[in-house]
C-alpha positions in Angstrom: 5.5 22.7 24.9 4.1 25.5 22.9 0.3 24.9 21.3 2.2 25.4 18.1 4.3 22.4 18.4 0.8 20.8 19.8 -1.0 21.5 16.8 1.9 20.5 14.7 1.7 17.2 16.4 -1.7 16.6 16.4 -2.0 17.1 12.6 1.2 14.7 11.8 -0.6 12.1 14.0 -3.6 12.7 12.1 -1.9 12.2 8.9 0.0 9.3 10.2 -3.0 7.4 11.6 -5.1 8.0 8.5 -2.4 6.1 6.5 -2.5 3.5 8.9 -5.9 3.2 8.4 -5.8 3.2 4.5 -2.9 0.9 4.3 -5.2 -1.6 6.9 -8.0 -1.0 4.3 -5.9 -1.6 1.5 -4.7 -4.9 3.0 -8.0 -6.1 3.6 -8.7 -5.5 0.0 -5.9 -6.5 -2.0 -4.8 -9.3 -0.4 -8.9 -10.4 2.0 -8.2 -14.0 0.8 -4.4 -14.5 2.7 -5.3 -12.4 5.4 -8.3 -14.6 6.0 -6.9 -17.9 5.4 -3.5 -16.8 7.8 -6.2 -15.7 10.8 -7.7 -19.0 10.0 -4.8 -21.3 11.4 -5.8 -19.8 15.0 -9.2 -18.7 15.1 -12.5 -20.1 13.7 -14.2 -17.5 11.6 -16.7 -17.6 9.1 -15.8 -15.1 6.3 -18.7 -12.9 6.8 -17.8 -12.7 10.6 -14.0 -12.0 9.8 -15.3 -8.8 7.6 -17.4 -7.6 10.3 -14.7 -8.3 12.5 -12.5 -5.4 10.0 -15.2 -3.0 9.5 -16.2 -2.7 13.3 -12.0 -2.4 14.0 -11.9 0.2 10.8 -14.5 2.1 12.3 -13.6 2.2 15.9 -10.2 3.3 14.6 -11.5 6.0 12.5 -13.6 7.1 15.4 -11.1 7.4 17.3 -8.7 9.3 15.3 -11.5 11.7 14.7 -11.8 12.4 18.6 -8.1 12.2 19.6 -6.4 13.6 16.5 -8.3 15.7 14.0 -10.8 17.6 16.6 -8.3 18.9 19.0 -6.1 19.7 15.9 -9.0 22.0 14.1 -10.0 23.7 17.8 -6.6 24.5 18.3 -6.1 26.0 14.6 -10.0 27.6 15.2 -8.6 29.2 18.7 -5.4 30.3 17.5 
C-alpha cells in the first residue's frame, strides 16, 4: 500500500466518521424525545443521565477520530 492511498484513506475515514458523528448529533436533537422514550423500554434512565450518557459517547467518539483519523492524515500530508 502506497502512503498516498494511506492518506487518501485516512481523510475519507475522517470525513466518514465526522458524518457519523453529526448525523448521531442530529438525532439526538431532532428527534431527543423518541430516542429517549425507545432506550426507556430497557434501561432506567433519568433524562439528565441519558444526555450525559450522549455527550460523554459524542465526545469519546470525536476524540477518537481526532487521534486515529485526522492526526495521522495531517502528519502524513505535513511529511509528504
Amino acid at each position: 500500500m502506497s502512503v498516498e492511498i494511506l492518506r487518501e484513506a485516512l481523510g475519507w475515514s475522517t470525513v466518514i466518521n465526522y458524518g457519523l458523528l453529526l448525523f448521531w448529533f442530529a438525532m439526538f436533537v431532532a428527534a431527543h424525545d423518541w430516542v429517549y422514550r425507545f432506550h426507556g423500554k430497557w434501561f432506567t434512565l433519568s433524562a439528565d443521565r441519558f444526555d450525559a450518557i450522549h455527550y460523554s459517547g459524542m465526545a469519546i467518539f470525536k476524540l477518537l477520530i481526532f487521534i486515529f483519523n485526522l492526526t495521522p492524515y495531517l502528519a502524513l500530508h505535513i511529511v509528504i
